[in-house]
N, C-alpha and C positions, 0 to 999 in steps of 0.2 A: 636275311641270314638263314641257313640252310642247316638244319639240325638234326644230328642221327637220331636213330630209332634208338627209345629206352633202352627193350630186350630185345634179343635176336627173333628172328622166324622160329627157330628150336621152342624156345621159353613159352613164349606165346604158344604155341600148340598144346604144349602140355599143361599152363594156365589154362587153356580153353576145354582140354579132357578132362582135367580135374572138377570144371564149374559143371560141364555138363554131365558127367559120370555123378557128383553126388548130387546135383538139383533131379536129375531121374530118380535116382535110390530114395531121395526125399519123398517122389509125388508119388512113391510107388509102396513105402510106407508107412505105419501110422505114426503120431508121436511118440519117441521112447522105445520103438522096435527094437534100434540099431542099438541103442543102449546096453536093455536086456539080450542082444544075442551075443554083443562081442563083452559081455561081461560071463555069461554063461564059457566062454572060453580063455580066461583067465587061466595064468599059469604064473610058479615062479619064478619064472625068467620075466615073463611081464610085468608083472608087479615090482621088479626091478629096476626095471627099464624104463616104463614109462614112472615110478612116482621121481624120479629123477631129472631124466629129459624135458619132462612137464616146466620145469624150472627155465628150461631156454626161454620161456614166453613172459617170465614173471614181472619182465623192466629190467632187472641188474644188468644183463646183458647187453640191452639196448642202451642202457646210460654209458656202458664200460666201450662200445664201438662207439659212441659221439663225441667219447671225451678224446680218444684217440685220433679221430677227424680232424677235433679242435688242434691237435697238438701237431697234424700233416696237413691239414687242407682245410682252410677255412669253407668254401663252395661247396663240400661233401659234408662238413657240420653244420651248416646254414639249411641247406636242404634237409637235412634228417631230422634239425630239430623242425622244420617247419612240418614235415611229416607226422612227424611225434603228438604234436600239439592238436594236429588236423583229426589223427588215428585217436588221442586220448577224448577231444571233442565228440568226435561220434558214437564213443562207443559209452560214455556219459550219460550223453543224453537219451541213448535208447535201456539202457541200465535203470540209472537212476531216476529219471523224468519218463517217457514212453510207456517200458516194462517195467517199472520197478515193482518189486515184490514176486516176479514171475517168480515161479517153485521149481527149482533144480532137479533132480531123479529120483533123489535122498527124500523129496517131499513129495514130490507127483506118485511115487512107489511106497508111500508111505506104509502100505497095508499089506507089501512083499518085503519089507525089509528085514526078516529074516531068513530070505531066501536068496539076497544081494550078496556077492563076493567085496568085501572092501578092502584095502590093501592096508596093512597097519603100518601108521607112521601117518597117516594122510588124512589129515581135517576135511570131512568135507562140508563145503557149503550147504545149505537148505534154501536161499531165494537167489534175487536179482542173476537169473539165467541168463538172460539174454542181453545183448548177445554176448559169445566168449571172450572177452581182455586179453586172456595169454595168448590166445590161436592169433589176434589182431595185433598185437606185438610181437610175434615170430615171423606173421607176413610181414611187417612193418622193416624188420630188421634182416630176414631173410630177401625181402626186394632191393631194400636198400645195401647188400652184399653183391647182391647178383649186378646191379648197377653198375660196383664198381669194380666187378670182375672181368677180366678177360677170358675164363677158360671156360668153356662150355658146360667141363665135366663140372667141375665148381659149383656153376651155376645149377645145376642139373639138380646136384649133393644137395645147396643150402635149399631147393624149393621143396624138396623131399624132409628136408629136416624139420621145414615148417607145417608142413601138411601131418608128420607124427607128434608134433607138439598139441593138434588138432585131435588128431586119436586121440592121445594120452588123455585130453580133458574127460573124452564120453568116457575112455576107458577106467580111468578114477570116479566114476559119476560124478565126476563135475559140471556136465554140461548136457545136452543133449546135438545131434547132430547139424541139426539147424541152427544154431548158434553158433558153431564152429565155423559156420558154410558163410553165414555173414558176418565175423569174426574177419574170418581171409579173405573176404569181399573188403570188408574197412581198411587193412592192413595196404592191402594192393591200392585199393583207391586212395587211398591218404599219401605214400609214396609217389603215386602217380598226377595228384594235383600236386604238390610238392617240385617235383620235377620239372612240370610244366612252367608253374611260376617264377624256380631261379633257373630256368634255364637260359634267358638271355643275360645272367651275369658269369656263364662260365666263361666267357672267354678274357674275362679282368684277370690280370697276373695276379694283382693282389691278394686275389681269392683262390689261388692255385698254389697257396702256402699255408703254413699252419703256425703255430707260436715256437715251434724249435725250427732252428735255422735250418738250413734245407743241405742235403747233404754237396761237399764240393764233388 
């Protein structure tokens, strides 16, 4: 059986500028650079924007698109929750087992923090850095949109929406930038083993419905 491609040619290109434009900025430099300079440019439109938007990545959202799957298309909630599970796996085990205790910005910056911009309203953490949860639950849910989109621009919009969910972490110091970078590494690969797996049950009718009956 003969199976289309995920994402388009489009997607793919810009998944592929995006890994390689920030794994460069990575090796180019040090830890915590990118932190301190896009915080140094903080503003209150930013501080708006992102302690808000931050929230696309937090699960609510990803639970509130699966349940809605369940309720159209069982084959599109079979797949995301298999994703879900794959995405929460990984990013578990490198958290809480691998890196655990790693120190967030709040604590690596310990000895500038009173030179750190914070945005009030916004807890922020002090360890288990690595890697970022919201950035890998925004690619998680943003792939899995783009999936079931037809329109390019769409598609185009949610990869963009997941990549400032990304921002917003460093730019709250929640994170550092490497973290975000395998964050949307996890996200994308957890979707994409997900995919691969049920992808020879798409073509079951019975999986091409959800629990409300399907419209006449």
């Amino acid at each position: 059986m003969k199976y289309k491609s995920f994402i388009g040619r489009g997607l793919q290109i810009q998944i592929a500028a995006y890994f390689l434009l920030v794994g460069v900025l990575l090796m180019l430099t040090n830890h915590g650079d990118v932190v301190l300079w896009l915080n140094e440019r903080h503003s209150s439109v930013g501080d708006f924007f992102f302690k808000y938007w931050t929230y696309l990545g937090d699960g609510v959202l990803l639970g509130l698109v699966a349940l809605i799957y369940l309720l159209r298309n069982y084959y599109a909630f079979f797949t995301m929750l298999v994703a879900i599970a794959i995405q929460t796996v990984l990013v578990h085990i490198f958290k809480q087992w691998l890196y655990a205790g790693e120190p967030r910005p709040k604590t690596y910056f310990a000895d500038q923090l009173s030179e750190l911009n914070f945005v009030e309203g916004v807890r922020v953490n002090a360890f288990d850095s690595f890697p970022s949860g919201h950035t890998a639950a925004a690619f998680t849910l943003a792939l899995i949109l783009i999936w079931r989109s037809s329109s390019k621009a769409m598609q185009s919009a949610l990869f963009i929406a997941a990549v400032l969910v990304g921002i917003s972490r460093v730019y709250l110091l929640q994170h550092f930038l490497v973290d975000i970078y395998i964050g949307s590494a996890f996200g994308i690969l957890s979707v994409l083993i997900a995919w691969f797996i049920m992808r020879k049950y798409e073509g079951r009718e019975n999986l091409q419905r959800g629990l409300l009956p399907a419209r006449a």
